[in-house]
Structures are given as structure tokens and as C-alpha cells.
VOGU-3710 file (C-alpha; in Angstrom, 3 decimals, decimal comma):
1> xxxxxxxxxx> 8,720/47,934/5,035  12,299/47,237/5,572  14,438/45,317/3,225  13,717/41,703/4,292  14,416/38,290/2,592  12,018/36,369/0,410  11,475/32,417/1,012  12,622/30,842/-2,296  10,059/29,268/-2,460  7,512/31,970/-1,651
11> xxxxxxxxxx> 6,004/33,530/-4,705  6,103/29,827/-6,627  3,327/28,642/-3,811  1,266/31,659/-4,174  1,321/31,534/-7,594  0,411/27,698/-7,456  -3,166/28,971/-6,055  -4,100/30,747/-9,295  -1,739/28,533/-11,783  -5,141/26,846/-12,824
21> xxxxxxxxxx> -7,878/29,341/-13,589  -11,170/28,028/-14,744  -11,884/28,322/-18,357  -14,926/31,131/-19,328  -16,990/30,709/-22,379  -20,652/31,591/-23,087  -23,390/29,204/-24,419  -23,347/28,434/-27,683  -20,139/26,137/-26,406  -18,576/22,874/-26,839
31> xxxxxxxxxx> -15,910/21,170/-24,896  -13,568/18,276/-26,154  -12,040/16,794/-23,034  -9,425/14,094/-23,045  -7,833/12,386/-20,480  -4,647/10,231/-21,033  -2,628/7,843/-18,627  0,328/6,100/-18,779  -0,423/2,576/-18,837  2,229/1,470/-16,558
41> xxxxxxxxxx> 3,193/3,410/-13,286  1,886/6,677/-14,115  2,847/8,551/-10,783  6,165/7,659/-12,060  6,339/8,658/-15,260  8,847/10,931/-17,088  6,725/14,112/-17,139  8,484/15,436/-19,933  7,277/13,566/-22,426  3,552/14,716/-21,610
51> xxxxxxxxxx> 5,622/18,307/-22,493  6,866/17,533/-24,946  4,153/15,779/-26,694  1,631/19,020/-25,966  4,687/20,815/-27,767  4,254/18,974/-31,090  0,811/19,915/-31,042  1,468/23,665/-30,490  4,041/23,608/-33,087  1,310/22,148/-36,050
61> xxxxxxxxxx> -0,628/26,076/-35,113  2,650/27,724/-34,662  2,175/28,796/-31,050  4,895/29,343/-28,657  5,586/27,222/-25,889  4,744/26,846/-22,263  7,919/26,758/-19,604  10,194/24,287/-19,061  8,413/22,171/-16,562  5,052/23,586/-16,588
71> xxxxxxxxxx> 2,145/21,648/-15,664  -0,822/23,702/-17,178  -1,050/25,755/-20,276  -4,344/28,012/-22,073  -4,219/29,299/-24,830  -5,625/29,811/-28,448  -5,137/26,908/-31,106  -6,968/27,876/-34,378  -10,117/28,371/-33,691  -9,795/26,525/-30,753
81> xxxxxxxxxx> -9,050/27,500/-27,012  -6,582/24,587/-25,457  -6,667/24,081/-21,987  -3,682/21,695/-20,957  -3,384/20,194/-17,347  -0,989/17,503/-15,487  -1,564/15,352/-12,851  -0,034/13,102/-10,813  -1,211/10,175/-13,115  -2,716/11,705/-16,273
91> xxxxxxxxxx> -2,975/14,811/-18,477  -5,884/16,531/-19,764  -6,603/18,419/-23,020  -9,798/20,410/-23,215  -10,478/21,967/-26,716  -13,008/25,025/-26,106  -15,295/25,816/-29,636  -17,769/28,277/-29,434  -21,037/27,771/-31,368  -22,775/24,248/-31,908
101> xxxxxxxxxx> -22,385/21,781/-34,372  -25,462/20,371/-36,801  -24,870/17,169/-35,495  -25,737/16,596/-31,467  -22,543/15,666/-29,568  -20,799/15,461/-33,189  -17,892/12,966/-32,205  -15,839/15,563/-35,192  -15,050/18,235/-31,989  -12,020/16,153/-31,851
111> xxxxxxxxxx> -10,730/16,633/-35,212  -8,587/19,605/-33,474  -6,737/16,905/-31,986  -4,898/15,568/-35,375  -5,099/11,460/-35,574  -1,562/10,722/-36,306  -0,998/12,984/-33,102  -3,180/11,143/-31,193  -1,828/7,920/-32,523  1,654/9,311/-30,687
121> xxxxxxxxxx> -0,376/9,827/-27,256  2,123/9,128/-24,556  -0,797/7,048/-22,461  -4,045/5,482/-22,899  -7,293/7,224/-23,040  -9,173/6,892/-19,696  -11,732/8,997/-20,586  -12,745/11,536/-23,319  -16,023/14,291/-22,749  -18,062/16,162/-25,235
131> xxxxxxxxxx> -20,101/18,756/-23,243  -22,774/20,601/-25,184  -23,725/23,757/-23,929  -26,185/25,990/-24,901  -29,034/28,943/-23,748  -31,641/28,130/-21,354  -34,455/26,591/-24,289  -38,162/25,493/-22,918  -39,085/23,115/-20,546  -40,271/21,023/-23,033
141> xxxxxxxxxx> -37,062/21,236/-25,401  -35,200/20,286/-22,566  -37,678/17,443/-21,872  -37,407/16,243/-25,585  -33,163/16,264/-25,770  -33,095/14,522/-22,416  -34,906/11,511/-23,924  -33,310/11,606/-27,835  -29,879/12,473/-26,507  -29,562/10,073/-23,248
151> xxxxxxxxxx> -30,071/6,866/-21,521  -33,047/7,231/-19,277  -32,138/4,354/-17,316  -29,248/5,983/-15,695  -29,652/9,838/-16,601  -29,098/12,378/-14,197  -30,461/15,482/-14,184  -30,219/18,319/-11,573  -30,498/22,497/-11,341  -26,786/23,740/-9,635
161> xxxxxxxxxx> -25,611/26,924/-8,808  -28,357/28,182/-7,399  -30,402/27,586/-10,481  -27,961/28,835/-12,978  -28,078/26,087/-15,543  -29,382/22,540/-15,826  -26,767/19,787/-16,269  -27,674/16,286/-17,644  -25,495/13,207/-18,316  -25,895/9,290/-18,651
171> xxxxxxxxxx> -22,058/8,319/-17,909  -22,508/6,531/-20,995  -19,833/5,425/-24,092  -22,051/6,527/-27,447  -20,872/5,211/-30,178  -17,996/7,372/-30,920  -16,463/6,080/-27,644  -17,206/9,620/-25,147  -19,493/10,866/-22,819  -21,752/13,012/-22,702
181> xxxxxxxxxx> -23,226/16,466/-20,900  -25,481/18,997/-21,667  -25,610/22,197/-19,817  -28,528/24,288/-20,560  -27,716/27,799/-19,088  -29,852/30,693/-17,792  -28,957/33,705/-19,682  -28,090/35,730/-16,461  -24,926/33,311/-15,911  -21,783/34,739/-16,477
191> xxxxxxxxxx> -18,751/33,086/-18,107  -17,003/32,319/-15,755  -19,772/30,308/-13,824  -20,152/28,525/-17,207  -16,861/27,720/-17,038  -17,054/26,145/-13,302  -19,856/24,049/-14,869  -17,981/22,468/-17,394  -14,852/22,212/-15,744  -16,226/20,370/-12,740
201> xxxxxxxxxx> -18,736/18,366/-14,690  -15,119/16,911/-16,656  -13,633/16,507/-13,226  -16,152/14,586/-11,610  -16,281/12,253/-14,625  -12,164/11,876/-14,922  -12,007/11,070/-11,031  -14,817/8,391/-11,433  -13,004/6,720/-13,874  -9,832/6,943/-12,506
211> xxxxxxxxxx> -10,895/5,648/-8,931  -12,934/2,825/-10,904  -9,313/1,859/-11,899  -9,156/0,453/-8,041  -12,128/-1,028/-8,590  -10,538/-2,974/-11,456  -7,592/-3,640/-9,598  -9,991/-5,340/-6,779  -11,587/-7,886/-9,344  -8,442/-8,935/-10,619
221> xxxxxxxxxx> -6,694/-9,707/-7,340  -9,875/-11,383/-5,922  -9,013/-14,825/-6,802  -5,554/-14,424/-5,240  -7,318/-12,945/-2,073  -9,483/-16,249/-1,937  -6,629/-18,525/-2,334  -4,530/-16,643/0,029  -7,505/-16,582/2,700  -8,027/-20,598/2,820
231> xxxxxxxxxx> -4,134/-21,077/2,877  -3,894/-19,062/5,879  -6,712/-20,464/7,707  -5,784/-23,893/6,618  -2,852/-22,800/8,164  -3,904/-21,324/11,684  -5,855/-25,087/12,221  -2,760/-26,843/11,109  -0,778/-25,151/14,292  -3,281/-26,046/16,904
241> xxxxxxxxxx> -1,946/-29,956/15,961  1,243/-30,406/17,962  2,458/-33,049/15,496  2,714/-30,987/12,954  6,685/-29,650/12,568  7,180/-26,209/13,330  9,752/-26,127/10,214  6,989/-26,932/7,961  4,640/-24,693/9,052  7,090/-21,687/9,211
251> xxxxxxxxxx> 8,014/-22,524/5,850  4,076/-22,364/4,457  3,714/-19,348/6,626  6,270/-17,206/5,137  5,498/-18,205/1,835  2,317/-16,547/2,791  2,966/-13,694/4,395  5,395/-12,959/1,399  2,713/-13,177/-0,967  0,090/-10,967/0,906
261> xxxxxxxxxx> 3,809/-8,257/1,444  3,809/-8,254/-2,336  -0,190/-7,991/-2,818  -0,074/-5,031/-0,424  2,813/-3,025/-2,028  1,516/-3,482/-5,303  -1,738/-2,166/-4,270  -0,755/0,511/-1,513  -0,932/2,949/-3,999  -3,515/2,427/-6,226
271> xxxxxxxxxx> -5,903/1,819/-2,911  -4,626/5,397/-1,793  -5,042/6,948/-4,883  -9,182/5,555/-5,408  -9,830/7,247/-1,707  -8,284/10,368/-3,079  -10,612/10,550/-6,182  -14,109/9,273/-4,776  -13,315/12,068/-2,111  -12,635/14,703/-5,051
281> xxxxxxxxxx> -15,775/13,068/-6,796  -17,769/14,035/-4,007  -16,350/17,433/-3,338  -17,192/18,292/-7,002  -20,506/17,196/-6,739  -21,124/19,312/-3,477  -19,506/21,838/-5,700  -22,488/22,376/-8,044  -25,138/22,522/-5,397  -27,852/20,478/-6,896
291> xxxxxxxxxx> -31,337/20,669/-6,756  -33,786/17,853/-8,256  -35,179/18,565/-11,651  -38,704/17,686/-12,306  -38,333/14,786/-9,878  -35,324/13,533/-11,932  -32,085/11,797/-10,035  -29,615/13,958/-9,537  -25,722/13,312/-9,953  -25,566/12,534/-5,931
301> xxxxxxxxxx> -28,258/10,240/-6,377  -26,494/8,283/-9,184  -23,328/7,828/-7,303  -25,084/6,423/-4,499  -26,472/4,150/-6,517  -24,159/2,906/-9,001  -21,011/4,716/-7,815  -20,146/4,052/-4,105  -20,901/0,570/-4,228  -17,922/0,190/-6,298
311> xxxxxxxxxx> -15,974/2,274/-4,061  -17,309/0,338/-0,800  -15,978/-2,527/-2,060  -12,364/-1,610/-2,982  -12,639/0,001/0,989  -13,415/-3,605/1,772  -11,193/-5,704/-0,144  -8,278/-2,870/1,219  -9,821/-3,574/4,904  -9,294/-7,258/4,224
321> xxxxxxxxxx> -5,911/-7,526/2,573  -4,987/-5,472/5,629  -6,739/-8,083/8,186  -5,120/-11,126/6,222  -1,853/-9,550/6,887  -2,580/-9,156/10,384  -3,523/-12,308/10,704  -0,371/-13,392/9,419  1,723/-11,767/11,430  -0,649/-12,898/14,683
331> xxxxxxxxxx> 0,172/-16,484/13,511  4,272/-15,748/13,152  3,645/-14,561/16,848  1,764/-18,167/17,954  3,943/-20,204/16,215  6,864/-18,406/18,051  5,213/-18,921/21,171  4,774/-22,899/19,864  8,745/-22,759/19,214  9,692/-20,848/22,509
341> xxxxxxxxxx> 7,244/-23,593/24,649  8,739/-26,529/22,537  12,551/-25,077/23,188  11,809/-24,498/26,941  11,039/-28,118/27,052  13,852/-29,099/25,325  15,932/-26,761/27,689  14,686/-28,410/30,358  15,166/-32,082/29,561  18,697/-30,880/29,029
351> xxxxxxxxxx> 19,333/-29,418/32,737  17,795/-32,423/33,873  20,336/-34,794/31,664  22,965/-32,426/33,206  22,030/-32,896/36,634  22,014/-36,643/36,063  25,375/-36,483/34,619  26,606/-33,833/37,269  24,964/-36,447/40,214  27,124/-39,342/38,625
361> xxxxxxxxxx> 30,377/-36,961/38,346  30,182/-36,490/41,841  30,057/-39,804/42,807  32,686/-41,126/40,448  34,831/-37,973/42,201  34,001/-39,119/45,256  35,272/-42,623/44,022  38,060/-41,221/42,269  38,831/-39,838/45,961  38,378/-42,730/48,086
371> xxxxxxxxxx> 41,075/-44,594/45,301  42,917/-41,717/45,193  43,179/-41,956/49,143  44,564/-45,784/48,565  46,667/-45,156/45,919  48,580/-42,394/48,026  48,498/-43,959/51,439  50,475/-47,246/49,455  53,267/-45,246/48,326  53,469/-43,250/51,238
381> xxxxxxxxxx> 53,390/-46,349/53,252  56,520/-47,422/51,514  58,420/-44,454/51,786  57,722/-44,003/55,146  58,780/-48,040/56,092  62,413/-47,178/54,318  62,417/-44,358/56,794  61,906/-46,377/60,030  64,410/-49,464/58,933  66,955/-47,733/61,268
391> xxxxxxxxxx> 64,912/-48,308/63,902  64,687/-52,141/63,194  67,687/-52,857/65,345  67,047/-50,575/68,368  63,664/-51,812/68,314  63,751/-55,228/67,991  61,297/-55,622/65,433  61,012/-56,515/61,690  59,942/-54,921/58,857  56,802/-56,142/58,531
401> xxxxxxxxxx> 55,926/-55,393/61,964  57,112/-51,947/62,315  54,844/-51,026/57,983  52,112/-52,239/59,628  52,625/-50,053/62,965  52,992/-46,887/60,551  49,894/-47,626/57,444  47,035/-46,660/59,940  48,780/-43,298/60,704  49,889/-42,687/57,218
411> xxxxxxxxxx> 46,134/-43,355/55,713  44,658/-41,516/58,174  47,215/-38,300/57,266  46,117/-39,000/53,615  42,640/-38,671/54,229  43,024/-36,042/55,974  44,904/-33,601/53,473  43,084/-34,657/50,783  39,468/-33,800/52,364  40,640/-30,584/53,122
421> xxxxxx> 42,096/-29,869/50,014  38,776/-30,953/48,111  36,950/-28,361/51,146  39,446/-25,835/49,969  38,261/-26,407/45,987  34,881/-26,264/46,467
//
């Protein structure tokens, strides 16, 4: 092939396909899984320090680092394999130990993780995981752990992979504050497969708990959405009352669409983000391709029932926040109409005033006029009489008689030139 330029960005997004392999192991295993969040705006956080932080912890085994912003690292740590991972709102540490303790789910798998590190955590712990796994025993070993090492209540139970192990979990706290899974595998199952298992089985309980976080968010704004709801139709019943002042209302009505604004960009993202998760909770469960287990629920069958509820209602409360502020902005749009109606009104009491005062303008013009005529004709009068005293002698008449011969003409020139010159104006 000729010589031809690379994107820049080109081998960095094929590379991103395979950046985060799937652990293998073989049963006897056990997996420590922690996730940690920020506890305040974790899409936002400074991403180095969840580097830097997985650093310290490398540098207690003497193990070299991972790349200046890297998001994933695997690698050995003691005994240990350490699988590191960064998301947009968390990090992950899964501590791979092959064999199985004495104790079941022995809360000690975590002693890799050193306290006073821990203690340092740049987050919160949304979730930690002890997954047991182990080789294929009898049906009736499997029969007794179910019932010593879970809640019956809510276990679920289920064949995946086309029958290559058995997964069981309770989505249970024990007492030592984690979860807990058993796989039991079918010795034909590779390592690879195992790792799937395990990998998915932390997923799908990480994305629960991280879209239950919307779920939270839902209870806690519920009051507000109550209060918010009767103000605003308290509101819409007010506006069908003419008497009550649009300045008022406008003022109420801002105040609450300002509130439901604020409500809705604080929960924009959170909302977004629980739709994200239940969907990747779902894909991971189609993932495993269950089958039911001696009539057992499976993992589908628990979400349905305790899962999606949860999720239906943060849909709903999102639905609603998102029909209040319609609402609100439906009612900025009446009570517009109300101002434009109550202005037109207004408008037109004023032309009519105008015309009134226009009507009486005219007529105190034509007034004006008619005095204006007078006013005119009497000086012209006069200066026309001083013109025909000449004529008093020739005539043989007096003063009197010859201002009164000339006023009729005179007015009537008056009148004339001034009607034409108020034609001519208008």
C-alpha cells in the first residue's frame, strides 16, 4: 500500500476496543470487588487523583506504574491479580486470589486492600463483591450452600452460558458489609468464560446500585415535587379569576418555574445516567443467557420483581418533573394571552379617548377659525376704511358710511382665503 496518512486519533480508538480484557482464572477463585464514587459530582471529578491513589497502592508491592492518564490497569500484586477500571463516576478494584478460604465468603479477601489505604479512598464505597467460585460439586452440595450461604427470600439462581456454571446471589449486605455470588463451574469451562462470569456478575451488581442512586435522588425530591405540583395548580385556577392582578400572578409563576429550572438541572444528569445503567443491567443479564435452576428465580426474574419497579418510578417522577415544567411554561403562555387581551383593551379605550379629544380639537379649530375670521376681517376693515378716506370728499359720504359699505366685502375676502388655506393644509 502506498504511503498514506494515519488519523491521530486512529490506533487510540482501536486500541480502546481491547483496552479492557476480561479477567481469566479457574475455579478454586475468589474475587474482591470494590467500587468507589466521589460523593459530590463524580462525572466531574479530577481523575487524577483516582491515579494517583491506585499508585500508592502499587508502590506498597513495588510495581511499576500504569500511564499517565490511563483508565484501566491488570496486573500482579502479591499474591494477588489487580484489576483497576475508571468510569465516568466511579472506579473499580477487583483483587483476583486463587484457591478458597476456610471461612465461606471470608470478609479477610480484602485485607489486600491495606485499611489505612482504604481510609485515604478518594470516594465512598457504593458497593463491594466477594464472588466465590469453585468446581461444579453435587446437586445436593449446591442445594445445601444455597440455603446456609443465602437469603432464600430473594435468592436467585440460574444455569448461563449454555450451562457452563451455576450462579447464585441474594443482593444482600452480610455482615461484613458485601455481597455475595457463588459460581459453581462445569469443569469443561475455560478461563476465560470464568472470567465473563465474574466480571459481568460485578457489573450487573455495580450498575444496580449505581442507577438505585436515581432512585434515591427521586425520594428525596418528592416532597418538593408535591409542593411544587399544588402551587402550580393553585396557580392555573387563580388565572381563570380576572380580578386577580396579572403582576401577582407573574410574580408566583416565575418563582415557580424557577424552582422546577433548578429541580430539572440538578437532576438532568443523574436521571440520564439511571437510564444508562438499568439498560447496561439488562444487557448484562441477557449476557449470561439464563436458564431456570430447579424451578429457582432467576436474576431476570428478580429484577422484575424488585428491580424495575424502582426504575419505573424514577422514569415517572422524570416524566412528571418534565410535565410540571410544561405546564409552566403553558401557563406563562395564558397569562400572556390574559396580558395581551387586557392591553388590547386598554389600547382601545385609549383610541377611543383620542378620538374624543381629536372630535373636540376639531371643533375648537373650527371655532378658532370662525374667530380667527372676525378677528382678521376687524383689522382689515380698518385698514381698508383709512384707504377709502380720499374718497370721502368726491363721494359725499362719511366715514361711517363708506366702513360699513367696505366690511361685507372685506369679511367675505377673509373667509374666503382662510377656507382655502385650511383646504390647502389638510
Amino acid at each position: 500500500m502506498p504511503p498514506i496518512d494515519d488519523h491521530p486519533l486512529r490506533y487510540t480508538l482501536a486500541n480502546e476496543l481491547h483496552a479492557r480484557p476480561f479477567p481469566a482464572m479457574e475455579a478454586p477463585h475468589v474475587a474482591a470487588y470494590l467500587a468507589i464514587k466521589n460523593p459530590g459530582e463524580a462525572a466531574e471529578r479530577d481523575r487524577a487523583v483516582d491515579l494517583a491513589h491506585l499508585v500508592k497502592l502499587l508502590d506498597r508491592f513495588g510495581l511499576p506504574h500504569p500511564p499517565p492518564g490511563a483508565t484501566h490497569y491488570y496486573g500482579k500484586l502479591g499474591k494477588h491479580w489487580l484489576k483497576w477500571e475508571q468510569h465516568t463516576e466511579f472506579v473499580t478494584y477487583t483483587a483476583f486470589t486463587e484457591g478458597l478460604p476456610d471461612r465461606v465468603f471470608d470478609g479477610s479477601e480484602f485485607d489486600v486492600f491495606p485499611a489505612d489505604w482504604l481510609a485515604e479512598m478518594p470516594g465512598q464505597r457504593v458497593t463491594s463483591v466477594l464472588v466465590r467460585v469453585e468446581p461444579m460439586p453435587t446437586a445436593d452440595r449446591i442445594r445445601d450452600s444455597l440455603r446456609d450461604w443465602f437469603v432464600p427470600e430473594s435468592l436467585a439462581v440460574a444455569r448461563v452460558l449454555d450451562d457452563a456454571a451455576i450462579v447464585a446471589g441474594d443482593f444482600r449486605v452480610d455482615s461484613s458489609g458485601n455481597m455475595r455470588f457463588a459460581v459453581f463451574v462445569d469443569p469443561p469451562t475455560g478461563a476465560r468464560r470464568i472470567g465473563r462470569i465474574v466480571q459481568r456478575l460485578c457489573e450487573i451488581e455495580t450498575y444496580k446500585s449505581m442507577s438505585m442512586l436515581g432512585f434515591s435522588r427521586v425520594r428525596s425530591i418528592s416532597g418538593q415535587l408535591n409542593d411544587l405540583d399544588a402551587r402550580l395548580t393553585a396557580l392555573m385556577g387563580q388565572m381563570m379569576h380576572a380580578d386577580e392582578p396579572a403582576e401577582e400572578t407573574l410574580h408566583k409563576l416565575l418563582s415557580i418555574s424557577g424552582e422546577l429550572e433548578k429541580l430539572s438541572a440538578q437532576c438532568a444528569f443523574r436521571f440520564g445516567a439511571t437510564g444508562a445503567y438499568e439498560a447496561i443491567v439488562a444487557q448484562r443479564i441477557t449476557a449470561l443467557r439464563e436458564t431456570r435452576y430447579e424451578g429457582r428465580q432467576t436474576f431476570a426474574e428478580f429484577m422484575m420483581r424488585r428491580y424495575e419497579p424502582a426504575m419505573r418510578t424514577v422514569k415517572s417522577s422524570e416524566r412528571r418533573l418534565e410535565a410540571m415544567a410544561d405546564r409552566s411554561i403553558r401557563a406563562g403562555n395564558l397569562l400572556r394571552t390574559r396580558v395581551d387581551v387586557d392591553r388590547s383593551a386598554q389600547n382601545q379605550a385609549l383610541l377611543e379617548s383620542m378620538d374624543k379629544r381629536s372630535d373636540l380639537q376639531l371643533r375648537l379649530q373650527r371655532t378658532v377659525e370662525g374667530l380667527s375670521v372676525v378677528a382678521i376681517s376687524y383689522y382689515a376693515v380698518s385698514l381698508a376704511s383709512y384707504l377709502m378716506y380720499p374718497l370721502q370728499d368726491a363721494t359725499g359720504l362719511s366715514k361711517g358710511m363708506l366702513t360699513a359699505i367696505i366690511t361685507l366685502p372685506v369679511v367675505g375676502v377673509v373667509w374666503l382665503m382662510i377656507r382655502r388655506l385650511t383646504r390647502k393644509l389638510h
